[in-house]
N, C-alpha and C positions, 0 to 999 in steps of 0.2 A: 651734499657738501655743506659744513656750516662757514658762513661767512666769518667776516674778520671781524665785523662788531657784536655777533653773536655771542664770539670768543671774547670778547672783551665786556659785556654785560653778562653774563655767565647762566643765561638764558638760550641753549642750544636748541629748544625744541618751539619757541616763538618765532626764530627768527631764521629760520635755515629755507633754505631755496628744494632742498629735498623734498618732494609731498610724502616719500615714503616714512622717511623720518617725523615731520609733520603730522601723519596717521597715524603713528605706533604713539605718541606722546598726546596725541588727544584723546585717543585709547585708552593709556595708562592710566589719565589723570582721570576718567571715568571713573575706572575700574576702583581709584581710589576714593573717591567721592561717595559712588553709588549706595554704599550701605547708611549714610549720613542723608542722603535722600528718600532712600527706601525710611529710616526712621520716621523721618518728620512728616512723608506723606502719611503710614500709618497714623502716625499723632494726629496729624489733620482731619483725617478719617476717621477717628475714633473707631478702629478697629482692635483695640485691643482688648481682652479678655474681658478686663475690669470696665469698661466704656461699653462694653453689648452688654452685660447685664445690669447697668447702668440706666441704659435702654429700653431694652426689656422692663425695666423697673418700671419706668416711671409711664413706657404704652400702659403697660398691665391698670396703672394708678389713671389715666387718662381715663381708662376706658371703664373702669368701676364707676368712677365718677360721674361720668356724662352716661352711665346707665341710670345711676341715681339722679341727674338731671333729667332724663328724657322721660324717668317714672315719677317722678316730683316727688322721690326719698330725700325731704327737707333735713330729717334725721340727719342720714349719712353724709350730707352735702354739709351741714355743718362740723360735720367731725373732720370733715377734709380744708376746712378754711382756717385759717390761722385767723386767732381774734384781734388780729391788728392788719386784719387783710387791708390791700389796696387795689382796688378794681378798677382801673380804667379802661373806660367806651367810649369812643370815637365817635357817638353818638347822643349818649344818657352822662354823659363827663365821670367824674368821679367820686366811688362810693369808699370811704374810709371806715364804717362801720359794718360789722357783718351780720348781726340782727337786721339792718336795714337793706342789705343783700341779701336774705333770706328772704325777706318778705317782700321784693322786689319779685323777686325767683316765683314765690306763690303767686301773687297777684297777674305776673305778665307773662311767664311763661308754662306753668303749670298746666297742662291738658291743649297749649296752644301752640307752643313749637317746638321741634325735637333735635338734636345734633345729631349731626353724622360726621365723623371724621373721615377729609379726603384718605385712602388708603396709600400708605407710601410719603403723607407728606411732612412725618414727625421725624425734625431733629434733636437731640436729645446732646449738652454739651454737661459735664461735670463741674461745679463750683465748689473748689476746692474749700475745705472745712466751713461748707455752708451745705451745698445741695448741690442743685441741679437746675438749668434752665429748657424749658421747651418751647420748640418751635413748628408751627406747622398752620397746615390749614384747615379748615371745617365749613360746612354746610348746614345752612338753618333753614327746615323744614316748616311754612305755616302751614300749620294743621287745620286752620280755619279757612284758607283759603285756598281751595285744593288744585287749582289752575296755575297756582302762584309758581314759576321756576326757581329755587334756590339757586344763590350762586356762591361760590369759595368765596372764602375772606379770611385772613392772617390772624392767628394769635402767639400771647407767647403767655407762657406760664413758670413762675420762679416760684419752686420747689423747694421747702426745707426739708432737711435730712435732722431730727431730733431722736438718734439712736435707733429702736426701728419704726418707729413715727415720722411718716413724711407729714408735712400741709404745705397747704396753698399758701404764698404768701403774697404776692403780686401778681396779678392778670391784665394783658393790654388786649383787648378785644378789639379790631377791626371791620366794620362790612363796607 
């Protein structure tokens, strides 16, 4: 039964003493929502067509790269850095020049530590007419100190899209 004030705010299904009525009208208003939430969690998720190969893009560019790192192809690593990179290390501070990131790369890491990316921990979001942003975590293997345990540590990596030329353009390293 709907009350009298129910009747007179013209809101029947807030305010009725019914629970069956009650139930059918939270129902409803579900039923009419549910497709506007099914949307936006997909968006959320980056599960649509264009967002997985998206994905797929740029593991695929991930993993060329930090092969080329873990083989100290100085070559390929510069063809993947944008020449106005910015590198920031939570560590070594900030390298704005990518000749002096290269030869950073020779000198410290070359033959002496290797990446491994944790499996599962790349996010991968779209920058609309720019590129693409990565997020994840990875593993630094000293090669020199074979007792040593790696542990996870965060990075992210902003991706240019320049037609089908991706680079690097910004790196935040973490350990």
């Amino acid at each position: 039964m709907i009350n009298e004030q129910s009747q007179r705010v013209g809101n029947p299904y807030l305010r009725t003493s019914d629970p069956m009525l009650r139930d059918a009208a939270g129902v409803n208003r579900l039923i009419k929502i549910a497709p506007a939430v099914l949307g936006l969690l997909l968006t959320f998720f980056n599960t649509s067509g264009q967002s997985k190969t998206l994905y797929e893009t740029i593991a695929e560019l991930d993993s060329i790269f930090f092969h080329a790192y873990n083989t100290c192809d100085i070559k390929t690593q510069a063809e993947f850095y944008s020449d106005s990179i910015e590198f920031y290390h939570d560590q070594g501070g900030l390298i704005t020049s990518k000749q002096l990131l290269l030869e950073a790369t020779q000198k410290n890491i070359c033959g002496k530590v290797t990446r491994e990316l944790v499996k599962g921990s790349i996010e991968v979001s779209p920058i609309p007419n720019y590129g693409a942003v990565e997020i994840g975590m990875h593993m630094f293997h000293n090669n020199q100190e074979k007792g040593q345990v790696p542990h996870a540590s965060r990075f992210v990596v902003i991706w240019r899209n320049r037609g089908e030329r991706w680079t690097i353009e910004k790196v935040i390293s973490l350990h």
